[in-house]
C-alpha positions in Angstrom: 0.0 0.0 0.0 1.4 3.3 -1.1 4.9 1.2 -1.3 4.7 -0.1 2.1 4.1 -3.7 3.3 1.8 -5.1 5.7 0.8 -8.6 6.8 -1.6 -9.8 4.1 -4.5 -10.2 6.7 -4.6 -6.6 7.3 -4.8 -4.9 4.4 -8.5 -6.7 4.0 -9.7 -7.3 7.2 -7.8 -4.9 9.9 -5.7 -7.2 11.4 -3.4 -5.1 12.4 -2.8 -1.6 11.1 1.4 -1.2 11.2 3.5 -1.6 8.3 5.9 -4.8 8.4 8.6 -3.2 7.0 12.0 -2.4 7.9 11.2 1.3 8.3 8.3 0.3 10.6 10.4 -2.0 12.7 13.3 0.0 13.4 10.3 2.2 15.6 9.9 -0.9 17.7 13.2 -1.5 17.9 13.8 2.2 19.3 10.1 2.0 21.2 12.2 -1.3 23.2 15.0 0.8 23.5 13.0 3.5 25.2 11.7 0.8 27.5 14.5 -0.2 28.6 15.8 3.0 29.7 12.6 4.2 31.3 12.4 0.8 33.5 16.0 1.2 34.5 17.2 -1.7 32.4 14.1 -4.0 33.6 12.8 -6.2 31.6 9.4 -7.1 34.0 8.3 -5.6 37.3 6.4 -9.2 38.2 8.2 -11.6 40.9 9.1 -14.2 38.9 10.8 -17.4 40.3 14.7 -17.5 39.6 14.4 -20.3 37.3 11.5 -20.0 35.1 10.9 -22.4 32.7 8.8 -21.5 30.1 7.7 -18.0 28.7 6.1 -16.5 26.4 5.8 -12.9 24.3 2.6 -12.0 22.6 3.0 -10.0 20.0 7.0 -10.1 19.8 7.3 -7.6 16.8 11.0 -7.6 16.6 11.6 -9.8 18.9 14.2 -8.0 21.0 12.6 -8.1 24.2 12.1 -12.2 24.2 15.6 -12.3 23.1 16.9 -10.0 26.0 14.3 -12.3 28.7 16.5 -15.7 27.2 20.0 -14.3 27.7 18.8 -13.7 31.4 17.6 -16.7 31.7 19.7 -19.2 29.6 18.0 -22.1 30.6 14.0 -21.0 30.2 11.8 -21.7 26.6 10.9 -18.4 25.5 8.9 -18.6 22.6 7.9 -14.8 21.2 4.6 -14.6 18.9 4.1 -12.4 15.9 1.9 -12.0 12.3 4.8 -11.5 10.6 8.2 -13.0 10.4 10.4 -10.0 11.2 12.4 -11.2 13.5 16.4 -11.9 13.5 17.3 -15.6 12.9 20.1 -15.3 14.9 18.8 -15.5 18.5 20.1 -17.4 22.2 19.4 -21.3 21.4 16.4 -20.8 24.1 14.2 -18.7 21.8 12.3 -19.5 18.9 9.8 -17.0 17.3 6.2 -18.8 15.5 3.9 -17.2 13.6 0.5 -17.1 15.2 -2.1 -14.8 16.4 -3.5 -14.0 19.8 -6.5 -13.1 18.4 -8.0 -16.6 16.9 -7.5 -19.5 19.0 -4.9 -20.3 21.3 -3.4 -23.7 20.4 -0.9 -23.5 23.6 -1.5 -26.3 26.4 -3.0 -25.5 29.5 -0.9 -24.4 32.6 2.5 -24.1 30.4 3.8 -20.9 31.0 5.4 -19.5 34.0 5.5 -16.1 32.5 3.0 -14.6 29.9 4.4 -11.2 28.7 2.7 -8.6 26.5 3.7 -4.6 25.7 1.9 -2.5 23.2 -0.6 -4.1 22.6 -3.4 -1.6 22.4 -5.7 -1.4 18.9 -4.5 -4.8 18.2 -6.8 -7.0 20.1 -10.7 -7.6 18.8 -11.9 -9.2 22.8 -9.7 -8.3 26.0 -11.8 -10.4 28.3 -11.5 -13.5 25.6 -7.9 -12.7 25.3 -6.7 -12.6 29.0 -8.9 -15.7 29.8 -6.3 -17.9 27.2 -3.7 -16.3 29.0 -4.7 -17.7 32.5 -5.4 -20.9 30.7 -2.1 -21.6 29.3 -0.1 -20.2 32.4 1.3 -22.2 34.9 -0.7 -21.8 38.5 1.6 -19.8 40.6 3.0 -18.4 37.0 2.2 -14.2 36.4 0.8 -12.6 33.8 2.3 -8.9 33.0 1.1 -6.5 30.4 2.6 -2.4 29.4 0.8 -0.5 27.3 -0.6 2.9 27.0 -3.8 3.2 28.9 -5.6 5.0 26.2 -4.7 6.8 22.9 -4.9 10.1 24.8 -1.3 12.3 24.8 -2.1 14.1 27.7 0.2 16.8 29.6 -0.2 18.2 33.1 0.0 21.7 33.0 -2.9 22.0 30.3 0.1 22.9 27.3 -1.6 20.4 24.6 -5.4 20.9 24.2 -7.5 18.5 22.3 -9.3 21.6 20.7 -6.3 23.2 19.7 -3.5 21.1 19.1 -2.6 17.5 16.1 -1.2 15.9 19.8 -4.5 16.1 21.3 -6.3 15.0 18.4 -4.6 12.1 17.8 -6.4 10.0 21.0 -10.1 10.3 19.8 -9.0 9.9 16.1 -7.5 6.7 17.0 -10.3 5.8 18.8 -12.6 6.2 16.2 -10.5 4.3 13.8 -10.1 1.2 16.1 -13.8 1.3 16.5 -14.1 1.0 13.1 -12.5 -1.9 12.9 -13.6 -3.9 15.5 -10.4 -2.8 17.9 -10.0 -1.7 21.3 -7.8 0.9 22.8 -7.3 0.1 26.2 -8.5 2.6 28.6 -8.2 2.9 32.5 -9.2 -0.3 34.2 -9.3 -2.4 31.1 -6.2 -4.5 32.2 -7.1 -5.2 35.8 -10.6 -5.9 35.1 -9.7 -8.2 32.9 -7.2 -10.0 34.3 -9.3 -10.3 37.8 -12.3 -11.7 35.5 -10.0 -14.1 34.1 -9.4 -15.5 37.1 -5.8 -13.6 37.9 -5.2 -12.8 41.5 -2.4 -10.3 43.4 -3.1 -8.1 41.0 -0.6 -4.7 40.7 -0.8 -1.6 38.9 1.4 1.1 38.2 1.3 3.9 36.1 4.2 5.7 34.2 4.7 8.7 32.5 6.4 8.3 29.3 7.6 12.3 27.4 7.1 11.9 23.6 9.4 15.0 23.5 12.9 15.8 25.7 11.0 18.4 27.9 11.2 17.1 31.3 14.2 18.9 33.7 14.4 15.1 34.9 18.0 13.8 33.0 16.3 10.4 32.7 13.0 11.4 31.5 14.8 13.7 29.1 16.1 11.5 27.5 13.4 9.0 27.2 11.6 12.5 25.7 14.1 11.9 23.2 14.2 8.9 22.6 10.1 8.6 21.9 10.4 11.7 19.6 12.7 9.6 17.5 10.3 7.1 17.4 7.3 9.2 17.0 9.1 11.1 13.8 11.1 7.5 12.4 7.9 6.7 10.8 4.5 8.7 11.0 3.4 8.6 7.5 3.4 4.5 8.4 2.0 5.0 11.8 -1.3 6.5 10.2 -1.7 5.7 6.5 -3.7 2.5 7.5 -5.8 3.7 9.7 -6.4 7.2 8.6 -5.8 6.6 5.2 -8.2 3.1 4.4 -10.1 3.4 7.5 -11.3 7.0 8.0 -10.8 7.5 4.4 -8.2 10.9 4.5 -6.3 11.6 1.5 -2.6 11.6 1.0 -3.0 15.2 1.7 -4.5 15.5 4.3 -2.7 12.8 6.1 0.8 14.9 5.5 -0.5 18.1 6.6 -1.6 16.3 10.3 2.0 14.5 10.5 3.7 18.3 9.8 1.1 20.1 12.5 2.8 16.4 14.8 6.2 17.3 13.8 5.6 21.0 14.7 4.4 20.1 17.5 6.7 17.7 19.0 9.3 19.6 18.1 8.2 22.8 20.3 9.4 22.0 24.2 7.0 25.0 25.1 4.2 21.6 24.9 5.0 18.8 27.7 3.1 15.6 26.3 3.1 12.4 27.6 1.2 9.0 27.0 0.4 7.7 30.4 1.7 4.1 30.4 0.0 1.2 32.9 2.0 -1.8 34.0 -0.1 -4.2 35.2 1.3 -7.8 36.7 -1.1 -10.6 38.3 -0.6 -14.3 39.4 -2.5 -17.3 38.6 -3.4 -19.2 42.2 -1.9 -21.9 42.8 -4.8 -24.0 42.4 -6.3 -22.6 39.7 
């Protein structure tokens, strides 16, 4: 589309809306890289035993996260999940990457995994409760669950400087939100992820929220440079970001898609405007005799 790729699914039904392409996956490779600074090198907040043995990373993209959890732990199965094969074929001897997808059904046995990992997930899934119901199926009792991901499409900022009336930043949220619903997608929003997980039968449930700059504004060194590092990611590749979903789905024209990406660029560029997409980090536990 528009000399871009995608995985063939989407381009008919919605599948997913990102490009698959090299340009679009060096943004999750810098997304992980902003991650991993924010979290202070972390890969998961959840307390896992010290010798898990199988895990697993839904929707891998890349796949540099599941390759990072298998050099930690050398001696765990990690398998990482994705739509498309775009992952490096040179990789620890614990991880293997399969194409599958979280939304049809699960063909993972029950009470497998000691670790069920998920980041960025949001407008990807068509059924959350359906979704995190496999999940506790196929993890191990006494095994965790944890899912990152922004808690809505909102880019919020705390002193008022980006105003949905005013500004491309705080238009892109319910623009998103229209498109997913569209499509049959969901953004998350606030209570999503614990609801669902307690539903799905998940208990010692813990949430945290983070703060993530999509521009180096903050006076914090850290959060500075995550700032940075976001607005690389944000500006690697908007035209792919949106051309799916605002393009096919809402039905703008080239045009009109490139004047909203220079109004973003504009924007993300001024330091005047403090935005941020509130992150949640939510981890939970199967019982042990679930």
């Amino acid at each position: 589309m528009n000399g871009r790729t995608y995985h063939s699914d989407s381009v008919t039904d919605g599948e997913y809306w990102g490009p698959n392409d090299a340009k679009q996956n060096e943004v999750l490779d810098i997304f992980h890289h902003v991650m991993t600074i924010f979290l202070d090198g972390r890969l998961y907040d959840a307390p896992l035993p010290k010798n898990p043995e199988n895990a697993i990373d839904l929707g891998t993209g890349t796949g540099l996260w599941a390759i990072d959890f298998a050099d930690k732990f050398p001696n765990c199965n990690v398998i990482g999940t994705d739509i498309s094969p775009i992952q490096p074929g040179w990789v620890p001897p614990n991880v293997r990457f399969e194409i599958d997808d979280y939304n049809k059904e699960w063909t993972y046995n029950s009470n497998l995994f000691d670790f069920v990992h998920l980041r960025w997930l949001t407008g990807t899934v068509k059924d959350w409760p359906a979704f995190y119901k496999e999940a506790y199926r196929c993890c191990k009792p006494g095994g965790y669950i944890e899912h990152m991901d922004a808690s809505s499409g909102t880019v919020c900022s705390d002193d008022g400087s980006v105003k949905t009336e005013v500004h491309a930043l705080g238009q892109w949220g319910p623009m998103w939100e229209e498109a997913c619903r569209k499509i049959g997608q969901q953004l998350l929003s606030n209570g999503m992820m614990e609801n669902g997980m307690k539903e799905a039968g998940f208990v010692n449930i813990v949430v945290r929220d983070y703060k993530i700059p999509l521009s180096p504004w903050s006076k914090d060194k850290k959060l500075n440079e995550v700032g940075l590092y976001s607005y690389v990611a944000m500006n690697q590749d908007l035209d792919g970001m949106l051309q799916f979903m605002f393009g096919k789905v809402m039905g703008w024209t080239t045009e009109e898609i490139n004047i909203y990406i220079k109004h973003l660029q504009k924007e993300l560029k001024d330091t005047t405007l403090h935005p941020y997409f509130n992150y949640r980090m939510v981890y939970a536990q199967k019982p042990l005799d679930g």
